[in-house]
C-alpha atoms as a printed R data frame, in Angstrom:
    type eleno elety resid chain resno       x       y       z
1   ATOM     1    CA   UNK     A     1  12.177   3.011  12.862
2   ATOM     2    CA   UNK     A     2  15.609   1.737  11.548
3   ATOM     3    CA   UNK     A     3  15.616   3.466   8.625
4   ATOM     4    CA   UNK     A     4  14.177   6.471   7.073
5   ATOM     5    CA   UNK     A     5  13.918   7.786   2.987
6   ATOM     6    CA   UNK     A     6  11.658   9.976   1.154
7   ATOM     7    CA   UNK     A     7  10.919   9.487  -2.504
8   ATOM     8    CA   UNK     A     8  10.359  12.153  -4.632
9   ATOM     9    CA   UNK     A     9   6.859  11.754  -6.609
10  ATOM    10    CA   UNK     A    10   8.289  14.123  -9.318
11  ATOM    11    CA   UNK     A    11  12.043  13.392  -9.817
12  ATOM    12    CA   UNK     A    12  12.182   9.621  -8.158
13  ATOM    13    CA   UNK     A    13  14.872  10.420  -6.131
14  ATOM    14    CA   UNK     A    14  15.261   8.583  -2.783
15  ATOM    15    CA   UNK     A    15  16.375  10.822   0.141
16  ATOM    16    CA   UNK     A    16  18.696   9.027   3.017
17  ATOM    17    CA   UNK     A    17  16.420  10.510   6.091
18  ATOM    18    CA   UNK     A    18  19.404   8.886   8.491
19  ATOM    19    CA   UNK     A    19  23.015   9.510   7.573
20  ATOM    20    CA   UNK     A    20  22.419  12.499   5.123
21  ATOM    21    CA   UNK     A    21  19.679  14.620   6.043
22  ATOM    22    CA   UNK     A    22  18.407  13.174   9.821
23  ATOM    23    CA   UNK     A    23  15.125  13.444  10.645
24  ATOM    24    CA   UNK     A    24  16.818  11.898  13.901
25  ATOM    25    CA   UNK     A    25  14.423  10.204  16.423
26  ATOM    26    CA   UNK     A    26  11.520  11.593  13.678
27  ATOM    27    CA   UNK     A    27   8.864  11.372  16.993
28  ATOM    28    CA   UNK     A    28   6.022  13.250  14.886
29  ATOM    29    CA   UNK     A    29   5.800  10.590  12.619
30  ATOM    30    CA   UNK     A    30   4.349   8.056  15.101
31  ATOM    31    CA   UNK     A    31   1.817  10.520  16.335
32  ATOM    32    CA   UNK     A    32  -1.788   8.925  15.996
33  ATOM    33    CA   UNK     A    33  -5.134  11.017  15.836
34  ATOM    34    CA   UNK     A    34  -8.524   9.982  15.260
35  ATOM    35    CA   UNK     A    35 -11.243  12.719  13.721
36  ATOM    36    CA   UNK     A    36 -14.778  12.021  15.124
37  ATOM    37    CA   UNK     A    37 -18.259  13.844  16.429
38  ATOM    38    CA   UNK     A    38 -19.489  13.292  19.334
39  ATOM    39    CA   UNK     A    39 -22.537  11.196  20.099
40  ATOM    40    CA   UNK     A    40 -24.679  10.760  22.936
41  ATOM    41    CA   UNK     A    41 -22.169   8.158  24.840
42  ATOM    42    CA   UNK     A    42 -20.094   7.468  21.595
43  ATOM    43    CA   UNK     A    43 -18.427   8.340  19.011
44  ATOM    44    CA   UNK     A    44 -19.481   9.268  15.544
45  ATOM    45    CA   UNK     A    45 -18.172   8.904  12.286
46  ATOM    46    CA   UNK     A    46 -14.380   8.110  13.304
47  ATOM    47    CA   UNK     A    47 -11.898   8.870  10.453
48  ATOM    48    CA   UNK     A    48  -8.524   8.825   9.935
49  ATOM    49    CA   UNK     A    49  -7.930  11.972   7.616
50  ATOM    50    CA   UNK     A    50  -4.842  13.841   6.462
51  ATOM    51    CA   UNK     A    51  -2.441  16.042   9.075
52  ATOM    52    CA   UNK     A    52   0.207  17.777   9.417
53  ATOM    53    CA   UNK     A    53   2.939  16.728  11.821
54  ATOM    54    CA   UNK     A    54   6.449  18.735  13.081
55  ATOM    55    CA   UNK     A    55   9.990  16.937  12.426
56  ATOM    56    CA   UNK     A    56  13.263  18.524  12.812
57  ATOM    57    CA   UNK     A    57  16.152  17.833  10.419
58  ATOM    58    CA   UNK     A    58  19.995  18.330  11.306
59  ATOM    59    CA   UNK     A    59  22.385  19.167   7.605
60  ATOM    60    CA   UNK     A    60  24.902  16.830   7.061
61  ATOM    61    CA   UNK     A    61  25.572  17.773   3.465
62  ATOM    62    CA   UNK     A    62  24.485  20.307   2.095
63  ATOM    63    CA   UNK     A    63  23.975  19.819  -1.144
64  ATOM    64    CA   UNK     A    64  21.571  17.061  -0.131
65  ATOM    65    CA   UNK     A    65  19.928  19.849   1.212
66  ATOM    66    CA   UNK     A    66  19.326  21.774  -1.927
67  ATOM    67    CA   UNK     A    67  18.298  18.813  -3.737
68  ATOM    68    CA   UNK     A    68  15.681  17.473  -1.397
69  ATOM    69    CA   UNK     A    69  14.325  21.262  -1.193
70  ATOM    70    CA   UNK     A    70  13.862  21.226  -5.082
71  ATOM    71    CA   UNK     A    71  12.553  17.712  -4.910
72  ATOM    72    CA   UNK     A    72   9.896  18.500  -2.146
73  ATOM    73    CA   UNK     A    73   9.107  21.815  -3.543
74  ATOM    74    CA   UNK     A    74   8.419  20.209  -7.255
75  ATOM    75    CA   UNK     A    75   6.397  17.204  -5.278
76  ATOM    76    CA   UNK     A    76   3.513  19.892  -4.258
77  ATOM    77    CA   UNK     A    77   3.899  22.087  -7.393
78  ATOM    78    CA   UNK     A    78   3.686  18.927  -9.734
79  ATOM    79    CA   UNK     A    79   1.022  17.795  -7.375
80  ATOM    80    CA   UNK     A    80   2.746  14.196  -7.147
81  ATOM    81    CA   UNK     A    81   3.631  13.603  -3.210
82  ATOM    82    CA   UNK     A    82   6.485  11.752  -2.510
83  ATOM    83    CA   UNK     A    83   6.060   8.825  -0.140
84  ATOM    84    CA   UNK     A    84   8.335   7.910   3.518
85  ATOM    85    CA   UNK     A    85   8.869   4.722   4.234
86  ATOM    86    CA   UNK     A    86  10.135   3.660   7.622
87  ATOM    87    CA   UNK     A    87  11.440   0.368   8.238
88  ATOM    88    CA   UNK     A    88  10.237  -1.162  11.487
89  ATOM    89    CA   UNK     A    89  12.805  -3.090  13.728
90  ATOM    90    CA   UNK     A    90  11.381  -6.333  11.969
91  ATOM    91    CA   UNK     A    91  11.974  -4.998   8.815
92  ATOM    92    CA   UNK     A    92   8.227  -4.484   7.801
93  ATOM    93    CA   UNK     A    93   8.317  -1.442   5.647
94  ATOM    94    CA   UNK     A    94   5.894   1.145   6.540
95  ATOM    95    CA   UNK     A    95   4.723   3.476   3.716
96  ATOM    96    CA   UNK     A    96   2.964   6.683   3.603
97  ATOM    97    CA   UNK     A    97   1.885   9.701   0.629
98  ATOM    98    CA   UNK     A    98   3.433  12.964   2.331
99  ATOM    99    CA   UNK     A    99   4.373  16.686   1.127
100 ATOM   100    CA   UNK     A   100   6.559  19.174   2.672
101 ATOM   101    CA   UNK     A   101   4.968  22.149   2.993
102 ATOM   102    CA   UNK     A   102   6.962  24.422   5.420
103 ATOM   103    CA   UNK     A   103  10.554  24.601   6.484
104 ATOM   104    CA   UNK     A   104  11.780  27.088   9.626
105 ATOM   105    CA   UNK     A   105  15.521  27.215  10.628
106 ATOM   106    CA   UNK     A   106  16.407  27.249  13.709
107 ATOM   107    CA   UNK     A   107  20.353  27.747  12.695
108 ATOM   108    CA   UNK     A   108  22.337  29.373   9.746
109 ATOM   109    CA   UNK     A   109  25.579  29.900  10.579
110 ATOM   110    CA   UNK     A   110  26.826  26.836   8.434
111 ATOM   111    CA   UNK     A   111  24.568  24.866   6.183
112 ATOM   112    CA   UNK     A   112  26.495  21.901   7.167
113 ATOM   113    CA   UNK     A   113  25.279  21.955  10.527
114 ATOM   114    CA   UNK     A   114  21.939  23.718   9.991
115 ATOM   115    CA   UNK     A   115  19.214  22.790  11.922
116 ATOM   116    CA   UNK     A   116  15.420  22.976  10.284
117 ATOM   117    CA   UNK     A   117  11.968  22.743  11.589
118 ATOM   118    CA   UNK     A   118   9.815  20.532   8.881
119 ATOM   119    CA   UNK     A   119   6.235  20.313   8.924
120 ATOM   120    CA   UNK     A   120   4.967  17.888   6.740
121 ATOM   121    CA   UNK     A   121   1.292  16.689   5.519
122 ATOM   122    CA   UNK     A   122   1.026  12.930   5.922
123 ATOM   123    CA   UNK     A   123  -1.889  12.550   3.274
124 ATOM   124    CA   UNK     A   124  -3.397   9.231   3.411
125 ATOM   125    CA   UNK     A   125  -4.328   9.044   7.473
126 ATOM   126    CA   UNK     A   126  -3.006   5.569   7.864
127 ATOM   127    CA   UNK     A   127   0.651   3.993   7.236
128 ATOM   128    CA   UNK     A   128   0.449   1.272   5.092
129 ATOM   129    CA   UNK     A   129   2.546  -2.064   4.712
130 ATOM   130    CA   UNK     A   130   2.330  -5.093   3.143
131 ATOM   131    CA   UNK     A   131   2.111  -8.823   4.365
132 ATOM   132    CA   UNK     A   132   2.957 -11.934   3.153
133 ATOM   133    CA   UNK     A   133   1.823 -13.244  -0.561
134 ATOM   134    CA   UNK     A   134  -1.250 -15.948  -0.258
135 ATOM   135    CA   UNK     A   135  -1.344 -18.159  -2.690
136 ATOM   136    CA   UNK     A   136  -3.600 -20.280  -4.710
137 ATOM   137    CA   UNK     A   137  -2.550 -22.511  -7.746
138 ATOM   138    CA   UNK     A   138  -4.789 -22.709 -11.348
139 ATOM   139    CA   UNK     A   139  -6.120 -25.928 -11.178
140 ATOM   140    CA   UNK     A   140  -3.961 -26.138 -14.790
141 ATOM   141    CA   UNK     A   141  -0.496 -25.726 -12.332
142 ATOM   142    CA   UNK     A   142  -0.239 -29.210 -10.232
143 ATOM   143    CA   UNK     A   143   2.405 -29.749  -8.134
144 ATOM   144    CA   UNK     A   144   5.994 -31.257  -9.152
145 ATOM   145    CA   UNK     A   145   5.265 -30.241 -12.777
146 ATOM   146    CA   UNK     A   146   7.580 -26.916 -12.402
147 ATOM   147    CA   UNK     A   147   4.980 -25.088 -14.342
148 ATOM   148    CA   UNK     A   148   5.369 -21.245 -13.427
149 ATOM   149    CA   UNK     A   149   3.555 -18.125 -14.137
150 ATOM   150    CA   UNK     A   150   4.738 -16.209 -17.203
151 ATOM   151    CA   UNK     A   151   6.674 -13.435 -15.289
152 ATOM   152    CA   UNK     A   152   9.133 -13.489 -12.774
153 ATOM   153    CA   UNK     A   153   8.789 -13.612  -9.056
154 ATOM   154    CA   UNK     A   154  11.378 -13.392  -6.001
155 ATOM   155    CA   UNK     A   155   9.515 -16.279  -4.701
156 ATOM   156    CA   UNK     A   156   8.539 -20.031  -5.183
157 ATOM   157    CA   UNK     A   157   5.176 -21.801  -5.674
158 ATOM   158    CA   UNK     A   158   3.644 -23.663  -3.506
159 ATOM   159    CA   UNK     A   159   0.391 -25.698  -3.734
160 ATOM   160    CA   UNK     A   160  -2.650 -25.408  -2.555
161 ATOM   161    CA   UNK     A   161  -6.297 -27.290  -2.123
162 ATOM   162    CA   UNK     A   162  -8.864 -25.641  -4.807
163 ATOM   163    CA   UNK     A   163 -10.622 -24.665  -1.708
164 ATOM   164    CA   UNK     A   164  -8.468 -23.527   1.082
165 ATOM   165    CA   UNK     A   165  -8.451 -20.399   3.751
166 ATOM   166    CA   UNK     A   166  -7.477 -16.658   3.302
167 ATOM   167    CA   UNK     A   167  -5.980 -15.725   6.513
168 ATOM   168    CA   UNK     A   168  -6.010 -11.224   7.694
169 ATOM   169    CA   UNK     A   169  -4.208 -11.846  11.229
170 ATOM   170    CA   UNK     A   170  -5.482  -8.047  11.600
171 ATOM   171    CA   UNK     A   171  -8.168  -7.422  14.243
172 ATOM   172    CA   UNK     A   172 -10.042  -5.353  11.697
173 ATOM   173    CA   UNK     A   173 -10.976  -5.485   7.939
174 ATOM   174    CA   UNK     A   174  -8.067  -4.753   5.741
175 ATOM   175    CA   UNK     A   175  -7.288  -3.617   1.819
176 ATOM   176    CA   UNK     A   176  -5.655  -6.016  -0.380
177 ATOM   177    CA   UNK     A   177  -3.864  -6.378  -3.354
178 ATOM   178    CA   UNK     A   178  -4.755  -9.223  -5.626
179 ATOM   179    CA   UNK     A   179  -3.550 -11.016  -8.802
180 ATOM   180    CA   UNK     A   180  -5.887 -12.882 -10.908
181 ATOM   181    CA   UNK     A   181  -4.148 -14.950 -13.523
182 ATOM   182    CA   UNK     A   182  -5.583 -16.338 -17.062
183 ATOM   183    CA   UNK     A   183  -6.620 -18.234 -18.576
184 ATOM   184    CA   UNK     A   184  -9.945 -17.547 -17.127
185 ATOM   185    CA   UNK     A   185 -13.707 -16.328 -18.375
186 ATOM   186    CA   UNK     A   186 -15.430 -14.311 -15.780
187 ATOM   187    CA   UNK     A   187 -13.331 -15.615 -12.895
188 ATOM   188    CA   UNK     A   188 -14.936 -15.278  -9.259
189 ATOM   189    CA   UNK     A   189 -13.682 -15.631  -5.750
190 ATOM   190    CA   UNK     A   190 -16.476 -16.032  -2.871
191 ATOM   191    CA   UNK     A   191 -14.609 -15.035   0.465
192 ATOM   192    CA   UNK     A   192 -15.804 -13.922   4.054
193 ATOM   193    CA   UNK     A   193 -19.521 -13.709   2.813
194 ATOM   194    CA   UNK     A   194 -18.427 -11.155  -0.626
195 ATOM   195    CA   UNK     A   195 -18.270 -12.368  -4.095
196 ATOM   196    CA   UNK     A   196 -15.182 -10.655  -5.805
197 ATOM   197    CA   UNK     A   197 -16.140 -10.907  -9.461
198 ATOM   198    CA   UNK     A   198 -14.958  -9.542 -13.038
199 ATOM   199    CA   UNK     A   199 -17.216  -9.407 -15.268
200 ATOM   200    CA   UNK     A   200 -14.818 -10.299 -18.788
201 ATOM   201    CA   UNK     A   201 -12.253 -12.699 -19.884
202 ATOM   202    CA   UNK     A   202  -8.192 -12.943 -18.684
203 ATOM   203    CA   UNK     A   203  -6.271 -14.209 -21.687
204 ATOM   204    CA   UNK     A   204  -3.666 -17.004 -21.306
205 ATOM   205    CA   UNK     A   205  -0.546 -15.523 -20.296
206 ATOM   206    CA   UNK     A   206  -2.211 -12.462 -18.615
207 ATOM   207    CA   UNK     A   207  -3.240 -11.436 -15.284
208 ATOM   208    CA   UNK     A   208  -5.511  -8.560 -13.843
209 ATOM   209    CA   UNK     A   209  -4.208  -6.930 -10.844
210 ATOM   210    CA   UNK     A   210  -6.943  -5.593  -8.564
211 ATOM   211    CA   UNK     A   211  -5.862  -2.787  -5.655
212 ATOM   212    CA   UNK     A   212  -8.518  -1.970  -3.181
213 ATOM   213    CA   UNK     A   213  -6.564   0.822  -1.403
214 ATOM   214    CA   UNK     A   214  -8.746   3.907  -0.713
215 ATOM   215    CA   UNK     A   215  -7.394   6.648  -3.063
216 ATOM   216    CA   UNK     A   216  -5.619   3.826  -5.085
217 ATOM   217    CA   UNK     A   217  -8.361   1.852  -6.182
218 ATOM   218    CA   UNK     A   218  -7.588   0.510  -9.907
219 ATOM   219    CA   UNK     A   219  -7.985  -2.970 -11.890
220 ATOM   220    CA   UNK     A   220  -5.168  -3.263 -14.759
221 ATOM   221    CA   UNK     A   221  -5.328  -6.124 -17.487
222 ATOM   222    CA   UNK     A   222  -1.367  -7.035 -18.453
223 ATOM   223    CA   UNK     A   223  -1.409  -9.063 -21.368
224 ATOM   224    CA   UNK     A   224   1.413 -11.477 -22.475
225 ATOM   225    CA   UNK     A   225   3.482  -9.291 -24.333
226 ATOM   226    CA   UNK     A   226   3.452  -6.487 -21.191
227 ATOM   227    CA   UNK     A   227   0.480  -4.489 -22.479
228 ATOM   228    CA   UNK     A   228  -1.588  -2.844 -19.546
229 ATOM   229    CA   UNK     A   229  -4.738  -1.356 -20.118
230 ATOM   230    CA   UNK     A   230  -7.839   0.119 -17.411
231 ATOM   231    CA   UNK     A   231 -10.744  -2.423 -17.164
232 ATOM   232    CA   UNK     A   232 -11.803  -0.683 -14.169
233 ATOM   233    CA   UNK     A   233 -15.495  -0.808 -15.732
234 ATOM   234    CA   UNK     A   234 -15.534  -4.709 -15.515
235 ATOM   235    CA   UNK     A   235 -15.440  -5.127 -11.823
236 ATOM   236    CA   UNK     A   236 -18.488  -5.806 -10.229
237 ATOM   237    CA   UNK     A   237 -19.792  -3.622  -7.242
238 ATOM   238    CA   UNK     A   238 -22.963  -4.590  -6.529
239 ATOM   239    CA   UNK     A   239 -25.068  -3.192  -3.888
240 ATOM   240    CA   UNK     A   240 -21.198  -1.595  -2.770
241 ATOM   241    CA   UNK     A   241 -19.731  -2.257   0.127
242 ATOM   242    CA   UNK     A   242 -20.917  -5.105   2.431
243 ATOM   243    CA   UNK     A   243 -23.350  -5.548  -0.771
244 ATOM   244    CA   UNK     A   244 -22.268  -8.712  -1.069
245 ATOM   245    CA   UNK     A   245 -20.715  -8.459  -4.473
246 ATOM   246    CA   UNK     A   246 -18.230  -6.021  -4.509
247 ATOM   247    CA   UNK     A   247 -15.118  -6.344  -6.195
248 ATOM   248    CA   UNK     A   248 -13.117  -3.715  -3.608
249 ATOM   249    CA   UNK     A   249 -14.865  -5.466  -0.682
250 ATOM   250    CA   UNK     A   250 -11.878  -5.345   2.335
251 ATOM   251    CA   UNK     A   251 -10.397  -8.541   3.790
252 ATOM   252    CA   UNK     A   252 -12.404  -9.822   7.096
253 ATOM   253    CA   UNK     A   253  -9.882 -10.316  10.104
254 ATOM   254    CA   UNK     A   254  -9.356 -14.183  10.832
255 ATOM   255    CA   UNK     A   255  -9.591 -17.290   9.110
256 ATOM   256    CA   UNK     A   256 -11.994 -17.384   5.947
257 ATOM   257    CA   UNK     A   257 -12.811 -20.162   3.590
258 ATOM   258    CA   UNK     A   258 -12.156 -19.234   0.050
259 ATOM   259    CA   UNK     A   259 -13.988 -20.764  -3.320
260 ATOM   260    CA   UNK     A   260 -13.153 -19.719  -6.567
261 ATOM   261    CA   UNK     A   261 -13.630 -21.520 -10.088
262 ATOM   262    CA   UNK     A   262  -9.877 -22.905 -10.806
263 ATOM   263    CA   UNK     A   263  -7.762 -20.092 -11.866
264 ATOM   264    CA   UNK     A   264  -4.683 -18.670 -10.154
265 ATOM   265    CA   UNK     A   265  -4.466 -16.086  -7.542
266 ATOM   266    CA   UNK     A   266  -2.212 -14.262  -5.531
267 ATOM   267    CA   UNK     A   267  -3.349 -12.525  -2.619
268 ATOM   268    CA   UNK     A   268  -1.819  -9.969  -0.386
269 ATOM   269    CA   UNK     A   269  -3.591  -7.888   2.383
270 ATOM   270    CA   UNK     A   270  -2.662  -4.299   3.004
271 ATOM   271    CA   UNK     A   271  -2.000  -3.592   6.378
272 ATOM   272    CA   UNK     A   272  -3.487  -0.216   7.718
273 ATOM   273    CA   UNK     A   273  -2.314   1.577  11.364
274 ATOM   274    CA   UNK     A   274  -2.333   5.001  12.726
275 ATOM   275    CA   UNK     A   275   1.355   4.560  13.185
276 ATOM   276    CA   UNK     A   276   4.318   2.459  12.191
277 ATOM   277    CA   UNK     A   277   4.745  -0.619  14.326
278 ATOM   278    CA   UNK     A   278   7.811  -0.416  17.112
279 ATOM   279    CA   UNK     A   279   9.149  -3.692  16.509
């Protein structure tokens, strides 16, 4: 990875991992295990559960030191983990929920030059990053009218057929991300065999925000004026997963043909690995 940084869960503070406090080649961190049972000629059950991995920092200042111990040390007692993110060669940003939770040094006679032993709990299982934005126009937006959505994005507009294709270049199925914008009474989008459905109305100038990320699952209303409130109750999840009409349902791999009844979305899938990418 290019470049390393922990965030603090409790104080916010980002920690330089590179030119500060190295984590140096940081090798632990692209360890991958799998927990299963064994089967007769198989595998059961394979998960990808929370670990602990070794890292060794070298000081370069020390008082970076102190504050990243405070910051680490609120993190677990706060119970809010702070989160690494590794930049790939690429650039793709690799994310992950992780605590400190034990420090041995291996040197003392200057803290400027100390060397410590850092074993940290990577708590989700999986790093996470996110791909490109999909997306799809409200039939109300056509094209070389310069309409735009009421809030700001680093990005342009582009647009697309009313039905068109969701693409997950993963091999497997993936988490997503997705913003559903109003004006819009029970809006519905049929993809890869699953009806994503929300069972109540998106105002004009608001959007719901669905996240399908295990541990993270939420669906927030933002009105016009920047009000946010929990209409986690109005997603549908029939039957649950691979029900066939569940709002959380992950992202097939490969090329799927998408309906949905006119409104706007923006769609991005979650990538999921058992360690960063190299490139």
């Amino acid at each position: 990875m290019s470049e390393l940084t922990y965030t603090s869960g409790v104080t916010g503070q980002v920690f330089d991992l590179e030119s500060k406090l190295s984590w140096g080649a940081a090798l632990g961190l692209r360890s991958r295990e799998w927990d299963y049972s064994l089967t007769y000629r198989g595998l059961g059950m394979p998960t990808r559960k929370a670990r602990e991995v070794s890292v060794s920092m070298s000081v370069i200042n020390p008082s970076d030191l102190d504050a990243f111990m405070r910051a680490t040390d609120a993190d677990i007692q706060m119970n809010q983990p702070g989160v690494i993110t590794g930049l790939a060669e690429s650039g793709a940003a690799w994310t992950q929920h992780a605590v400190i939770v034990k420090t041995s040094p291996q040197s003392h006679h200057r803290a400027s030059d100390a060397s410590i032993d850092l074993t940290i709990v990577l708590l989700d299982g999986v790093w996470r990053r996110r791909l490109d934005v999909q997306h799809f126009w409200s039939d109300v937006l056509q094209p070389g009218l310069n309409l735009d959505y009421p809030h700001d994005y680093p990005h342009d507009y582009m647009p697309t057929a009313r039905n068109t294709t969701v693409v997950n270049p993963m091999p497997a199925p993936m988490p997503f991300e997705m913003v559903w914008f109003g004006p819009v009474s029970k809006p519905q989008l049929t993809l890869g065999g699953n009806r994503y459905e929300l069972d109540m109305d998106i105002p004009s100038g608001g959007y719901v925000t669905i996240s399908s990320v295990e541990g993270e699952k939420s669906i927030i209303l933002t009105t016009e004026n920047g009000d946010t409130s929990n209409v986690f109750s109005k997603g549908v999840r029939t039957g649950g997963e691979n029900g066939g009409s569940y709002i959380f349902q992950p992202i097939p791999s490969g090329e799927l043909a998408a309906q949905w009844n006119g409104f706007g979305i923006d769609l991005t899938i979650i990538e999921e690995a058992s360690e960063p990418q190299w490139v």
